[in-house]
DOROVEX-65086 format. One record per residue (C-alpha): residue number from 1; x, y, z; residue in one letter. Coordinates in Angstrom, 1 decimal. Layout:
BEGIN
+------+--------+--------+--------+------+
: senu :      X :      Y :      Z : guke :
+------+--------+--------+--------+------+
:  NUM :      X :      Y :      Z :    a :
...
+------+--------+--------+--------+------+
END
This chain:
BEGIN
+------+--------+--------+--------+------+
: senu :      X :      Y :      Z : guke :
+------+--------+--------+--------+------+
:    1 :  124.8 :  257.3 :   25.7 :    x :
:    2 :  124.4 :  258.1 :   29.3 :    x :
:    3 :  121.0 :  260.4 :   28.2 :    x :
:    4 :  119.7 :  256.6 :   26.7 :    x :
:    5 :  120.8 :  255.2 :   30.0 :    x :
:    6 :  118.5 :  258.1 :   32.1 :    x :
:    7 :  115.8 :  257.4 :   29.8 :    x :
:    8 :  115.2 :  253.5 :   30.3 :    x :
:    9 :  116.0 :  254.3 :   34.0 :    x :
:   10 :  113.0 :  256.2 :   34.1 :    x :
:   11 :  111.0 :  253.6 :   31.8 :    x :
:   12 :  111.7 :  251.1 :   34.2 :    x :
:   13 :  110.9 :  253.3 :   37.6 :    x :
:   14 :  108.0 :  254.1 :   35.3 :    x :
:   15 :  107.0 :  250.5 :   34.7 :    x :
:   16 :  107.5 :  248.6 :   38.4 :    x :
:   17 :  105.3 :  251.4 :   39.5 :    x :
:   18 :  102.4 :  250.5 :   37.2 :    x :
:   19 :  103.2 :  246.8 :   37.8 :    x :
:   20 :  105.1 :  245.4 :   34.8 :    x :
:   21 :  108.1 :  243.8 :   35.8 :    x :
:   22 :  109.4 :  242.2 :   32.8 :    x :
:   23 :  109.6 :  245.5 :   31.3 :    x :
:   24 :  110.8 :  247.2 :   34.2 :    x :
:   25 :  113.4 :  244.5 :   34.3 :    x :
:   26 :  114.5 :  244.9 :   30.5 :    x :
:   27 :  114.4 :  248.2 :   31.0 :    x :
:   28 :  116.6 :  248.4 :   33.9 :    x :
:   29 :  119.1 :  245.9 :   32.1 :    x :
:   30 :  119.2 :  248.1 :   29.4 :    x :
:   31 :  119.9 :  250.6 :   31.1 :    x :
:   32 :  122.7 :  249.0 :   33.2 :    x :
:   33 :  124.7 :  248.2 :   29.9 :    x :
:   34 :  124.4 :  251.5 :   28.4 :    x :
:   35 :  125.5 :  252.7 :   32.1 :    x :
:   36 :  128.8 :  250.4 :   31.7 :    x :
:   37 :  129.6 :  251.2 :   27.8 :    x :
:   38 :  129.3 :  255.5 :   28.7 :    x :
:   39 :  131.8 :  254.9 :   31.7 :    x :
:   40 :  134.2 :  252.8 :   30.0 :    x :
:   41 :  134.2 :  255.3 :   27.0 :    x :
:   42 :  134.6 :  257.9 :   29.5 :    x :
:   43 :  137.8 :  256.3 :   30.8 :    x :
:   44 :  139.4 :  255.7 :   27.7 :    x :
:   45 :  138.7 :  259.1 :   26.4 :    x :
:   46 :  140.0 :  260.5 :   29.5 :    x :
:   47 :  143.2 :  258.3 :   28.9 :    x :
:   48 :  143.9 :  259.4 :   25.8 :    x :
:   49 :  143.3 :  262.7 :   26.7 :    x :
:   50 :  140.1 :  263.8 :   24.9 :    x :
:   51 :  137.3 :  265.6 :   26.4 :    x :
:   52 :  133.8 :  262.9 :   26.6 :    x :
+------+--------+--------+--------+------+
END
């Protein structure tokens, strides 16, 4: 999850640099949610005492 979060990162540093900022927006969305679904899986694995 967080490797798919890296990846649109870079898609959208990829696309404002070339100009396109509706994709680079999506992208960067995109990205933010996959961000915030890896953490909080991370907590609750880390609760419930399972390695991520």
């Amino acid at each position: 999850m967080l490797r798919y979060a890296i990846i649109f990162f870079v898609i959208a540093l990829i696309a404002a640099v070339l100009g396109f900022s509706g994709i680079a927006g999506a992208a960067t969305n995109i990205a933010w949610v996959l961000f915030v679904v890896f953490v909080i899986l991370a907590i609750i694995s880390l609760l419930r005492g399972k390695r991520v």
